[in-house]
N, C-alpha and C positions, 0 to 999 in steps of 0.2 A: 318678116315673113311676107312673101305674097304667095299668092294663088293662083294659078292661072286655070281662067275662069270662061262661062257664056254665062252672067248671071244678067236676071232680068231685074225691074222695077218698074214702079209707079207712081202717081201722087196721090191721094188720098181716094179723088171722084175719077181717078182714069182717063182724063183729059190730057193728060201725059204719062205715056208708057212709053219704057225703053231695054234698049241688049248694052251689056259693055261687053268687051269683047276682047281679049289680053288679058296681060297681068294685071292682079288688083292690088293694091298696097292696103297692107292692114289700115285698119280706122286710126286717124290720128283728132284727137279733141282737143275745138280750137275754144278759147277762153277770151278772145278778145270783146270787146266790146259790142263792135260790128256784129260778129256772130249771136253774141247773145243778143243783141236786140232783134237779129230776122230770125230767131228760131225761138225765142222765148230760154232760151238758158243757153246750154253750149251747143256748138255742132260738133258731130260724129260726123268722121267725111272718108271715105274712100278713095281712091283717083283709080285713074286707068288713063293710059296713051289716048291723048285727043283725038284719034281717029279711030279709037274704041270705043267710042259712045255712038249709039246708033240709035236713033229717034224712030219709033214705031207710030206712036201718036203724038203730034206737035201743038193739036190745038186752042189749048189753054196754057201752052208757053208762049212767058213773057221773061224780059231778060231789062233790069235795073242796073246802075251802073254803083259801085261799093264806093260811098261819098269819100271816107278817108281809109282807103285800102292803100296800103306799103305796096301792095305785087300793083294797082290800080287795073283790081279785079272787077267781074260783074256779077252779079247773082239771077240764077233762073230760076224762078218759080212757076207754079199754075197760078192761073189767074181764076180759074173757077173757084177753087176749091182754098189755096193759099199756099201752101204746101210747098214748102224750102225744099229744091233739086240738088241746084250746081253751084258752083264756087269757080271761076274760071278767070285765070291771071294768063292775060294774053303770052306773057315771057316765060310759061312754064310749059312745058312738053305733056303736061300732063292736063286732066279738069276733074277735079273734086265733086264728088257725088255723096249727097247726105245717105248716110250707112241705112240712115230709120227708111228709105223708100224702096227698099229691094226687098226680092223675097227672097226668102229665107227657107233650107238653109243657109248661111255665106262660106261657112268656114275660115270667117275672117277673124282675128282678136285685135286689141289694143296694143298699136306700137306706141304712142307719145302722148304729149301732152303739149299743146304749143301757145304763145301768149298768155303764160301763167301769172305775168305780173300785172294783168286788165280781169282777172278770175275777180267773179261778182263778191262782194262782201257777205252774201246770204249762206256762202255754201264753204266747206274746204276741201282743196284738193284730196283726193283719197290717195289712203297711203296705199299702193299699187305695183308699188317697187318699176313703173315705168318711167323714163326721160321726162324732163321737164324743160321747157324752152323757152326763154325772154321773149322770141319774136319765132319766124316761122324759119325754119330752117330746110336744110336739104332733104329732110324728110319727103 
């Protein structure tokens, strides 16, 4: 399912506010590795068309490069506050936005589950009756 949406966000201190602007793709929750260590557990991520993100406030975006990313992504954050944004694989049409910095409400659910076999040892996937994915897919 997606939405098509104006929906807004932020990061925590408001050093970065933003519109996406399109289609949103339901939240897809990535388990890899990478993600749990820049978010503290899994990311919840959004996307919208790359030219549907629309930066209202930039300036506590900083932008890191995702050390052993498969798409050889980068990740945006705020740098005041910390606060995990974007996910962004240059080969993708699209740029992933953490679900937790929009406001609400989204009207978005859970489509999938992606890099299930990097899922931290602490937790188990929940039985959700959603998609489960080896690696990232066309999601």
């Amino acid at each position: 399912m997606t939405v098509k949406a104006r929906a807004s966000g932020r990061c925590l201190c408001g050093a970065v506010r933003y519109e996406l602007r399109g289609q949103l793709r339901d939240v897809i929750v990535c388990h890899c590795i990478e993600c749990r260590r820049w978010t503290g557990h899994v990311l919840a991520a959004t996307a919208v068309p790359r030219e549907g993100l629309v930066l209202l406030e930039q300036g506590g975006l900083r932008w890191i490069e995702s050390p052993h990313s498969d798409s050889r992504a980068r990740r945006g954050f705020c740098a005041e506050c910390g606060s995990s944004l974007f996910w962004d694989a240059p080969a993708r049409d699209v740029i992933s936005v953490a679900a937790g910095t929009l406001d609400g409400p989204t009207g978005l659910g859970l489509l999938a589950h992606v890099y299930v076999s990097e899922a931290g040892d602490y937790y188990d996937l929940p039985e959700d009756g959603l998609p489960r994915h080896q690696r990232l897919s066309s999601t």
